[in-house]
C-alpha positions in Angstrom: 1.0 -24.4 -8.9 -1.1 -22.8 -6.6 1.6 -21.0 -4.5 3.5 -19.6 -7.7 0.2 -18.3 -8.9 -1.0 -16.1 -5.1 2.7 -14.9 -5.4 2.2 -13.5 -9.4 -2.1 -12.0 -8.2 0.0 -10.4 -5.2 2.4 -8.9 -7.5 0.0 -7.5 -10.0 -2.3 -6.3 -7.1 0.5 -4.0 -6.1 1.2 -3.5 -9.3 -2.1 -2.3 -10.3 -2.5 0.0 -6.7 1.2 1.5 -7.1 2.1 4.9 -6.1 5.3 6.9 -6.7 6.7 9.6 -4.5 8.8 12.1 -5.8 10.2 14.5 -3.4 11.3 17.7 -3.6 14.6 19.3 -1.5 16.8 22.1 -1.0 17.1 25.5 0.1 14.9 27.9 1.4 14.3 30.5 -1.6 15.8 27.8 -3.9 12.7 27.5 -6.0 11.2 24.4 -4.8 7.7 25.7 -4.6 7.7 27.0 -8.7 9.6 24.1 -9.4 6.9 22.5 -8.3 3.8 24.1 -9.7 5.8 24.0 -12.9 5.9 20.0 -12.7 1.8 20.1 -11.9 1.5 23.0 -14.5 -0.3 25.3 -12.7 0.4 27.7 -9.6 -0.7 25.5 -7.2 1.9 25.8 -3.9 2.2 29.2 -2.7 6.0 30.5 -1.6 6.6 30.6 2.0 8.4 33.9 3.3 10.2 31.7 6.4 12.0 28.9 6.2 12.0 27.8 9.8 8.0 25.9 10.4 7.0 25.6 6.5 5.1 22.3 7.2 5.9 19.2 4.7 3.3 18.9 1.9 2.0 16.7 -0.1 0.2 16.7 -3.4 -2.0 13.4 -4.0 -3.9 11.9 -6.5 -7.8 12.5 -5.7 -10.0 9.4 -5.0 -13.8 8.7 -4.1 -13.0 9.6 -0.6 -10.7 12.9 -1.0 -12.3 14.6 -4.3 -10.1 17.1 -6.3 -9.6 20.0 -4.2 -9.6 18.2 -0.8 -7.1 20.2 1.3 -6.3 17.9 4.7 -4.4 19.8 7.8 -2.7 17.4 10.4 -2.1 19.6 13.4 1.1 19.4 15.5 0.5 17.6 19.1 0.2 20.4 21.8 3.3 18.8 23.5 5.1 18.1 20.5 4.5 22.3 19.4 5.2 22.9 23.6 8.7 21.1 22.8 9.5 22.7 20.2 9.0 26.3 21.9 10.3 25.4 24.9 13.6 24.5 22.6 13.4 27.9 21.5 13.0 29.7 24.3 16.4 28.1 25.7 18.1 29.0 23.0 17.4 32.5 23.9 18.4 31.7 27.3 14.4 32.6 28.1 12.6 30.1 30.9 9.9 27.9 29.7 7.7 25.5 30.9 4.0 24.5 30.1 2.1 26.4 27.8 1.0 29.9 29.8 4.1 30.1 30.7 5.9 29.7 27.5 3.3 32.3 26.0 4.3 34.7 29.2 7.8 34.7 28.4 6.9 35.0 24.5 5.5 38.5 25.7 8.0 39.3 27.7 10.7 38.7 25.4 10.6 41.0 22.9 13.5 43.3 23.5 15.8 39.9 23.7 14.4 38.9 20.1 15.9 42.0 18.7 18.9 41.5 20.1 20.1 37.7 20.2 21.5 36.6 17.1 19.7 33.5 17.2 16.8 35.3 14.8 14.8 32.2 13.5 14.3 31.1 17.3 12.6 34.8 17.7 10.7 34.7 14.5 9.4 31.0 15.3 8.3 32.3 19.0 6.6 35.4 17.4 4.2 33.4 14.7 2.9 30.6 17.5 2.3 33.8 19.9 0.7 35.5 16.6 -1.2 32.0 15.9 -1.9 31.2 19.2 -5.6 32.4 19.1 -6.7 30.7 16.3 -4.8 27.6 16.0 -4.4 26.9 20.1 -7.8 24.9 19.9 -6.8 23.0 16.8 -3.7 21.4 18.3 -3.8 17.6 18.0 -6.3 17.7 15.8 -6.6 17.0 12.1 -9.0 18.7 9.7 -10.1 20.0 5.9 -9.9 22.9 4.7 -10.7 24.6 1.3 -8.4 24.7 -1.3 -8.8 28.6 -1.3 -7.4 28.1 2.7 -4.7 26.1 1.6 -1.5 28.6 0.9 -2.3 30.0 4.5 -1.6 26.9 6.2 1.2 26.2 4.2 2.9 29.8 3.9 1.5 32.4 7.0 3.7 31.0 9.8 0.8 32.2 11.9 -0.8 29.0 10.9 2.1 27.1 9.4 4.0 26.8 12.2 1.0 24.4 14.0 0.8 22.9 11.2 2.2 18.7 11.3 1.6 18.4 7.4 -0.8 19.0 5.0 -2.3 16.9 2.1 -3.9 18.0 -1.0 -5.5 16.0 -3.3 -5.4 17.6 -6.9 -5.7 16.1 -10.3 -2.4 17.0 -12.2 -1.1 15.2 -15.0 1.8 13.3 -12.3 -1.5 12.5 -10.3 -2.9 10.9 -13.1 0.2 8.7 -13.5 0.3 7.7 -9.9 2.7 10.0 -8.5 2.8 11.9 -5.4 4.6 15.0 -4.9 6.1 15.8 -1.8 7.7 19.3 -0.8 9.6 19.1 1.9 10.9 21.7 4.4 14.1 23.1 3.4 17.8 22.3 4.4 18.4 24.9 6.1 15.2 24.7 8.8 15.8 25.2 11.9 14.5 22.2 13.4 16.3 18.4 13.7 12.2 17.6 13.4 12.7 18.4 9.7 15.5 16.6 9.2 14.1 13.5 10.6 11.1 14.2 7.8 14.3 14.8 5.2 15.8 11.2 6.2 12.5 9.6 5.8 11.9 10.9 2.4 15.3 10.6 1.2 15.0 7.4 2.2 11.6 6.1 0.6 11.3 8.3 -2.0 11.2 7.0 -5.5 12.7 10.2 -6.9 14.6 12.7 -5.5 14.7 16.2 -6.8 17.1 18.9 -5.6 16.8 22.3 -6.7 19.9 25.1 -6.2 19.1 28.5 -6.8 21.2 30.0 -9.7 24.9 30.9 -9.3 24.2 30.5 -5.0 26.6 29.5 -2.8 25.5 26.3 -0.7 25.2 27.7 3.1 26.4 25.6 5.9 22.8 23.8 6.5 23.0 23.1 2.4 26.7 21.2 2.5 25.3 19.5 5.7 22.0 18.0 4.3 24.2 17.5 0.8 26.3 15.3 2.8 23.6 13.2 3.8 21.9 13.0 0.7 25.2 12.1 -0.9 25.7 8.8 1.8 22.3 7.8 1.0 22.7 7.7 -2.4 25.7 5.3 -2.1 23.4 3.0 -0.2 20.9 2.9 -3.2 20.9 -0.2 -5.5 19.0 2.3 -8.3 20.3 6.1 -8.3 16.9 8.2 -8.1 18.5 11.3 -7.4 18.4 14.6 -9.9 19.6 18.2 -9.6 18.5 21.1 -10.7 20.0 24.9 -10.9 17.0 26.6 -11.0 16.8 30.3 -12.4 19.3 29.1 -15.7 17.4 32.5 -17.9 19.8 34.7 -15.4 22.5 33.4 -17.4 24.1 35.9 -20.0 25.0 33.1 -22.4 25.5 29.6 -23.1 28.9 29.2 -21.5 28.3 31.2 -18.7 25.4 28.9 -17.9 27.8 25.8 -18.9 30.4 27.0 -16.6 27.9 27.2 -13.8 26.6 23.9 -14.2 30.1 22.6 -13.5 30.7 24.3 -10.7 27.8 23.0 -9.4 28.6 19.6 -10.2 32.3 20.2 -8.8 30.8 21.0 -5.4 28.5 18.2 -5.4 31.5 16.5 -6.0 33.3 17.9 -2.9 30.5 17.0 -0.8 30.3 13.0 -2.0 27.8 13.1 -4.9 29.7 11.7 -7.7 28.1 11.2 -11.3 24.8 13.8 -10.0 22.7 14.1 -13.0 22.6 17.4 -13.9 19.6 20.4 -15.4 20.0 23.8 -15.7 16.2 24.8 -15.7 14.0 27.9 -15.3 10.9 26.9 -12.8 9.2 30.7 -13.9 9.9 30.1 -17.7 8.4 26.5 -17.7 5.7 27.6 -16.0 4.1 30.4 -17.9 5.4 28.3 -21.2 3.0 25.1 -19.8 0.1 27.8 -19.1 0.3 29.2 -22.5 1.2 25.7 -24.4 4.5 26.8 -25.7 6.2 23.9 -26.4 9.3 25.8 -27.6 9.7 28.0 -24.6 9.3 24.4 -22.5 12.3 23.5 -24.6 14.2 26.9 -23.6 13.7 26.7 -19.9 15.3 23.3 -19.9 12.2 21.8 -18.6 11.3 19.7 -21.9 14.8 18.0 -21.2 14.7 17.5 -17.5 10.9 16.1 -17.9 11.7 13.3 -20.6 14.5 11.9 -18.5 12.4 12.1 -15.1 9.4 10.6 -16.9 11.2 8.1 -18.2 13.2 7.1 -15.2 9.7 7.2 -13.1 7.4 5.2 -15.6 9.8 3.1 -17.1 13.2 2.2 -15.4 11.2 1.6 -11.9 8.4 -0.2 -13.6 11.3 -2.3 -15.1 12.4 -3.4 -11.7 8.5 -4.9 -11.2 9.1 -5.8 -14.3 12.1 -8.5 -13.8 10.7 -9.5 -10.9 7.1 -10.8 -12.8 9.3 -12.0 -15.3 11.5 -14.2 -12.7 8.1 -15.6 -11.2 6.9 -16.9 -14.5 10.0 -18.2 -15.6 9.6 -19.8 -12.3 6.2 -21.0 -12.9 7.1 -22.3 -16.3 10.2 -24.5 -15.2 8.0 -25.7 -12.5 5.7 -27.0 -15.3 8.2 -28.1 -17.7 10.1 -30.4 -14.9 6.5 -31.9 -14.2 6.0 -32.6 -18.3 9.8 -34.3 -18.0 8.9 -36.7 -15.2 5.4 -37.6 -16.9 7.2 -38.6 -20.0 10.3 -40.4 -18.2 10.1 -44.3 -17.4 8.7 -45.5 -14.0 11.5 -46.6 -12.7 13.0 -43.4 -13.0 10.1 -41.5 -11.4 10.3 -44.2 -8.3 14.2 -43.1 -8.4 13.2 -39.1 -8.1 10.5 -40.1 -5.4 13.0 -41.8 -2.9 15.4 -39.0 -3.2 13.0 -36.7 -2.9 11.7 -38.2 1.2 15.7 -37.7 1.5 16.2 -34.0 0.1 12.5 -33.0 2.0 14.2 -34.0 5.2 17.3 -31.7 4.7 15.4 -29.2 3.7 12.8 -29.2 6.9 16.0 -29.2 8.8 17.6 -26.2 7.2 14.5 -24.2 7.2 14.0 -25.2 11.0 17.5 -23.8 11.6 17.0 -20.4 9.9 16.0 -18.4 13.2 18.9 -19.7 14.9 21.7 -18.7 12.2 23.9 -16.9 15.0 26.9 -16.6 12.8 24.7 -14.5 10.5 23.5 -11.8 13.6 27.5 -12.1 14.9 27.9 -10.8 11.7 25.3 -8.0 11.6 27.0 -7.4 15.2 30.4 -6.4 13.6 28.7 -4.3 10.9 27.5 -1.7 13.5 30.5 -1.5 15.0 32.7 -0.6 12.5 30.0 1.8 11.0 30.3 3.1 14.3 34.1 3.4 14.6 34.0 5.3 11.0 31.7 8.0 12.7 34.1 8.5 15.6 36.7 8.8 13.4 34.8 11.3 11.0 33.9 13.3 13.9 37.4 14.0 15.0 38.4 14.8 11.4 35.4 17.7 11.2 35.7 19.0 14.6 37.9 21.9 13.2 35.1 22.8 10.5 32.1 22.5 12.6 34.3 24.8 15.4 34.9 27.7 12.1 31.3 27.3 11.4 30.2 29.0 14.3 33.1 31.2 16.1 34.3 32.8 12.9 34.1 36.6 12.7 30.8 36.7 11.2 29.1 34.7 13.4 31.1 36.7 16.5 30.0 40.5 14.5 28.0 42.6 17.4 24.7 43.5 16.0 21.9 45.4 17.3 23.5 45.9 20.4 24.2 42.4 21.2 27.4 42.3 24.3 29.8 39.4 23.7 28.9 37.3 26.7 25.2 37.0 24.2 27.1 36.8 21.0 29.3 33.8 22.3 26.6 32.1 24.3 24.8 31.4 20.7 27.6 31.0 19.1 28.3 28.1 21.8 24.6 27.3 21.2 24.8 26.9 17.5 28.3 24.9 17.6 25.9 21.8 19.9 23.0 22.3 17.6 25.3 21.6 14.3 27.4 19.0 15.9 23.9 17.3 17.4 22.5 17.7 13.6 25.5 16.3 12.0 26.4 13.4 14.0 22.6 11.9 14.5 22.0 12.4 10.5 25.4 10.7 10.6 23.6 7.7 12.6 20.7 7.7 10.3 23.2 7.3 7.6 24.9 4.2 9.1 21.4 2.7 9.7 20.8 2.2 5.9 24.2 0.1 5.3 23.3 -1.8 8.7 20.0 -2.8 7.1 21.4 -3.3 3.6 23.6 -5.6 5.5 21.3 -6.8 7.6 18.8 -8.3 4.6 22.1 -9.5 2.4 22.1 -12.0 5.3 18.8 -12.6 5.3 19.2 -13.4 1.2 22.2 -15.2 2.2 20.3 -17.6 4.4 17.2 -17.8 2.3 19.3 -19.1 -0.6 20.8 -21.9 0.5 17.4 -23.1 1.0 16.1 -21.9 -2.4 19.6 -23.9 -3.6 18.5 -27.1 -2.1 14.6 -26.5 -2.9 16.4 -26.0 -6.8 18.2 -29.1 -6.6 15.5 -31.6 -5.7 12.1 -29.5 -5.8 12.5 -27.4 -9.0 8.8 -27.0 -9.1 8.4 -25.6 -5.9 6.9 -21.9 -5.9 10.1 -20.6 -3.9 9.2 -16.5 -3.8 11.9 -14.8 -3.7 11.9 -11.9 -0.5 11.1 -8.7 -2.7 13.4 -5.3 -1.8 12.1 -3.9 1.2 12.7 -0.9 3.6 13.1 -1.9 6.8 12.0 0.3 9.7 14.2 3.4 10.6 15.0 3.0 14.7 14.6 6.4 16.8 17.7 8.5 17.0 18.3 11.0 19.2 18.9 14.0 17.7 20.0 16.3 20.5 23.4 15.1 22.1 23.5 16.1 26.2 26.2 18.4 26.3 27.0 19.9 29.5 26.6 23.4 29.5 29.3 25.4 28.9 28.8 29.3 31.1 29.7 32.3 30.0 32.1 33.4 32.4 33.5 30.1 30.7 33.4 31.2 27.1 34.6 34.5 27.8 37.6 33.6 29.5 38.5 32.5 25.8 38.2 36.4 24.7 38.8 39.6 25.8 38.3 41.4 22.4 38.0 40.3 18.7 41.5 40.9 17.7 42.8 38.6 21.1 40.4 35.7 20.3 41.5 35.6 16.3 44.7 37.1 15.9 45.9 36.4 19.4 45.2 32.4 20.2 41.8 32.7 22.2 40.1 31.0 19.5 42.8 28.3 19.5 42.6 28.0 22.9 39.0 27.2 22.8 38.9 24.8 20.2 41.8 22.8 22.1 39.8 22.6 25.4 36.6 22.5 23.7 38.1 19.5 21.6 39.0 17.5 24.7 36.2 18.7 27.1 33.7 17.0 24.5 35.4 14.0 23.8 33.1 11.9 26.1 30.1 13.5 25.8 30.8 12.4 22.2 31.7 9.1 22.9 28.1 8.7 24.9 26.3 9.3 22.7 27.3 6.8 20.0 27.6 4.3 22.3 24.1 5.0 22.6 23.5 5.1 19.1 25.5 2.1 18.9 23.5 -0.2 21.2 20.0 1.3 19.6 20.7 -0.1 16.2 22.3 -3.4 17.5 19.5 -4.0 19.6 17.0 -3.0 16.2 18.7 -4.7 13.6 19.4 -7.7 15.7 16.1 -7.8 16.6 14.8 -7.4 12.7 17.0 -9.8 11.3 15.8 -12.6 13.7 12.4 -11.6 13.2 12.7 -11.8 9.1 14.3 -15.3 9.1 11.8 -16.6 11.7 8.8 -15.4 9.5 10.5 -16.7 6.6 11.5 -19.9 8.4 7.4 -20.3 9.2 6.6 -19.7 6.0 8.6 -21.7 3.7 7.9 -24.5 6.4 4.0 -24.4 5.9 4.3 -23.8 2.2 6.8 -26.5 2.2 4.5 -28.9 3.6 1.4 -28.0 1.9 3.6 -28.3 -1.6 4.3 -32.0 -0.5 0.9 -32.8 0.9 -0.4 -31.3 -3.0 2.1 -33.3 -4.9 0.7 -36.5 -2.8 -2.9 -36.3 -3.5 -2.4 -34.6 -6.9 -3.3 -37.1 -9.8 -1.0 -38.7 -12.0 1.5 -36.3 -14.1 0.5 -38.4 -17.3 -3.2 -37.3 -17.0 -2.5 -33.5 -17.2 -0.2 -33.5 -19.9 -2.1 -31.3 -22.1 -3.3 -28.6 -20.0 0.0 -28.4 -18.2 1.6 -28.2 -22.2 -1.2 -25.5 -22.8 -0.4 -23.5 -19.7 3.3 -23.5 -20.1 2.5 -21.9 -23.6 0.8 -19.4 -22.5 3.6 -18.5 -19.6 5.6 -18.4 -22.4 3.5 -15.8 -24.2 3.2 -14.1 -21.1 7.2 -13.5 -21.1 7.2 -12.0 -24.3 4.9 -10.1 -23.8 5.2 -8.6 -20.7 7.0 -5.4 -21.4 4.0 -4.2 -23.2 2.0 -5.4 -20.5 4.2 -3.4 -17.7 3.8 -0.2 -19.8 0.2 -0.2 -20.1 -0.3 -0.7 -16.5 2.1 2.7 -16.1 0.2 4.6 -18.8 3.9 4.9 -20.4 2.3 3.7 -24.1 4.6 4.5 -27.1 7.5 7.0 -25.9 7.5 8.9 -23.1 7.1 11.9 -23.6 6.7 15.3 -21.2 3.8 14.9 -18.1 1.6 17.2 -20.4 1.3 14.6 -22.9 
């Protein structure tokens, strides 16, 4: 019994020490901040004027180590932030290089900022110039600050855009209940960096929250990261996801706010998130009606509503999935016990009987559990599962070449401004076009990674229970632990695809005016050449996607079953060597009777048991409560 009860004292441990992360998304003036401060009921996160550097941060519970208040700033490495500028520079077609003379060129550049289109690039280059002073020292560095510092790190891009991420550690009522609150960096930032942090958190989260601002449009960067949240959800056993249309009092009526509700959920729809759960909510409204303890005005604002269900899915239908599991393992440890009782009560010829078959069953079983590592029909298989997630990204980039092309030479994007010539105007529209296919296609890859490792451990469970079926069959007392649900680690993508650059005296060929290149074929033309000019610059790069998640996954899956072949073969053995020198099944009769009672209470009762842990009690309830 020893092994089934480590494996129930691990699971309560984590029980006991869990956390919940519940992260926030969407658009940049979307209302995640208020949305926020409305769940912690207090203005809390400040509202950054930029999209483009707002660092990713996080609201913790406090602990001995990081009192109430603690504010914790991870700077950006200097070459990581050097990168990132140097990225920015090119897209303005400005030189870089190391650090003095990436802040040269910052200087230099100014008249160029007000002209090139590309106008986050210039307003990121203009806050680390701005910042440069004060947070040039800091870089690769990690501090605290007051809480009274904290909304400049997070909102003056001064500071914010040296800023890695920031922690805060602030009792609030989700705090309290084990949660941690994550706002993220909108869709729509300007860096792949942010939406390698999106991936991660869409991935790991326990709850996903994504807020739409009222009757808005979703932009280009919003269908994008929609997309992506909409493949991940498909790969999730238990759908965590909720959306929000913030600002719902701007509604004249009912209907009107009915009506845009299902427009909302229509272009969800569109974009592959079927069945989205739905709340029209007012962040503002919520807010002030939590400050002033309004309960009826929490009601109005939609927030009572959209707080019971997230509460309840948070504290309840995720502690019912620890929940199953605890009650699987004590099932386990009470069949155990019962089989034990059976063979202490049956005749001694029968028990000689179960002995002798047992020698021959333990000798299958070594050899299966020996052969685990070397299943190479199972990584064959995990083979052919990259490829064809592969071949489905090929074939979905030929079918949104065309949308990704409209995207960025449209007339819009093509509109002289500020004095811009066309030779700039289609140099960063060119520029824009590689950025969103780069974007698309690696958050694409990322996407494929998390049916490769859902495929990856259904072979690994595959495996494992053809042992636990022959363990069943002749050791049905043997603490078999199941492998719990686990995240495997995400492998590097590259996120910027090596296109070869197009000139201008290229591009330009394309167009002599506006009305040539839309009305009269140029932008055909283009898209034709541009179509076949990319085609293995395309093909590259998954290949080289391809062969990074082979080699990963390959690589993960032999490693799980050989860990899981060296355990089940020392607990195995140490089962056997405690069933030899254990004393005779007739002379613990009545404590194993008394223990399988009090499993059996423990079954019953464990529902109660799960809630207290969560703090659910009676009802749910709203996070005030």
């Amino acid at each position: 019994m020893g092994g089934a009860v480590a494996a129930m004292r691990g699971k309560a441990a984590r029980l006991a020490a869990s956390r919940f992360t519940v992260a926030l998304f969407g658009a940049f003036s979307a209302g995640k901040s208020s949305l926020a401060n409305a769940l912690l009921g207090e203005r809390l996160l400040p509202v950054s004027p930029n999209p483009t550097t707002a660092a990713i941060c996080r609201i913790s519970p406090p602990d001995e180590a990081h009192p109430h208040g603690t504010v914790t700033v991870r700077v950006k490495a200097s070459a990581f932030l050097l990168e990132e500028v140097n990225a920015s520079l090119s897209r303005l077609d400005l030189e870089g290089g190391d650090w003095a003379t990436c802040l040269r060129a910052i200087d230099q550049g100014e008249v160029i900022f007000q002209k090139h289109p590309a106008k986050t690039h210039s307003s990121f280059l203009r806050s680390v110039r701005q910042g440069f002073s004060r947070m040039g020292e800091r870089l690769d560095s990690e501090f605290t600050a007051r809480l009274d510092d904290f909304a400049d790190y997070a909102a003056d891009e001064r500071l914010a855009c040296y800023v890695e991420s920031l922690e805060v550690h602030y009792d609030n009522p989700l705090a309290r209940r084990g949660a941690i609150l994550v706002d993220t960096p909108g869709a729509d930032s300007v860096y792949g960096r942010h939406t390698g942090l999106a991936f991660h958190y869409m991935k790991n989260a326990d709850v996903i929250l994504f807020v739409t601002y009222y009757n808005h449009a979703f932009s280009q960067a919003d269908r994008e990261f929609l997309l992506q949240l909409g493949r991940v959800k498909d790969s999730l056993t238990l759908d965590n996801m909720f959306f929000l249309v913030n600002a719902a009092d701007l509604a004249g009526s009912k209907q009107e706010q009915a009506e845009v509700l299902a427009h909302a959920e229509s272009s969800l729809a569109k974009l592959g998130i079927r069945k989205p759960r739905m709340y029209a909510i007012s962040s503002r409204e919520a807010l002030a009606a939590k400050r002033e303890g309004d309960e009826e005005a929490l009601e109005r604002s939609g927030f009572g509503h959209l707080e019971r269900d997230f509460t309840a899915f948070l504290f309840e239908e995720l502690a019912g999935q620890t929940q199953s599991a605890a009650a699987r393992d004590i099932a386990r440890a009470r069949g155990s016990l019962e089989q034990r009782l059976r063979m202490a009560e049956a005749a001694a010829e029968e028990r000689e009987a179960v002995a002798a078959q047992r020698e021959l069953d333990a000798t299958t079983i070594l050899r299966l559990i020996a052969n685990l590592p070397q299943a190479e029909a199972l990584l064959e298989a995990l083979n052919r599962e990259v490829q064809e997630q592969f071949y489905y990204i090929r074939q979905r980039f030929d079918y949104r070449f065309g949308e990704w092309y409209q995207a960025c030479f449209n007339p819009a994007a093509l509109r002289r401004e500020n004095g811009a010539n066309e030779r700039l105007i289609l140099r960063a529209a060119w520029q824009e076009w590689t950025a969103l296919v780069s974007r698309s296609l690696s958050q694409e890859a990322l996407a494929a990674s998390l049916r490769i490792e859902k495929a990856a451990l259904l072979l690994r469970d595959d495996a494992l229970r053809e042992v636990q079926r022959s363990m069943e069959a002749g050791f049905p007392d043997f603490p078999f632990e199941e492998a719990e649900e686990a995240r495997l680690p995400t492998p590097s993508v590259k996120e910027d695809i090596s296109f070869t650059d197009r000139p201008v005296r290229w591009l330009i060929g394309f167009y002599k005016n506006s009305k040539h290149f839309f009305e009269g074929g140029g932008s055909d033309e283009l898209r034709k050449e541009l179509a076949v000019q990319v085609r293995d610059e395309i093909g590259a790069y998954l290949s080289e996607c391809r062969e990074t998640m082979t080699s990963h996954y390959v690589s993960l899956l032999r490693n799980q079953l050989q860990e899981a072949s060296i355990w089940l073969r020392e607990n195995f053995v140490r089962y056997r060597e405690e069933q030899a020198s254990s004393p005779p099944a007739q002379e613990k009769k009545a404590e194993w009777s008394a223990v399988v009672q009090k499993l059996r209470e423990l079954e019953e009762g464990l529902e109660g048991e799960v809630r207290s842990v969560y703090g659910c009690g009676e009802g749910t309830g709203s996070l005030q409560e």
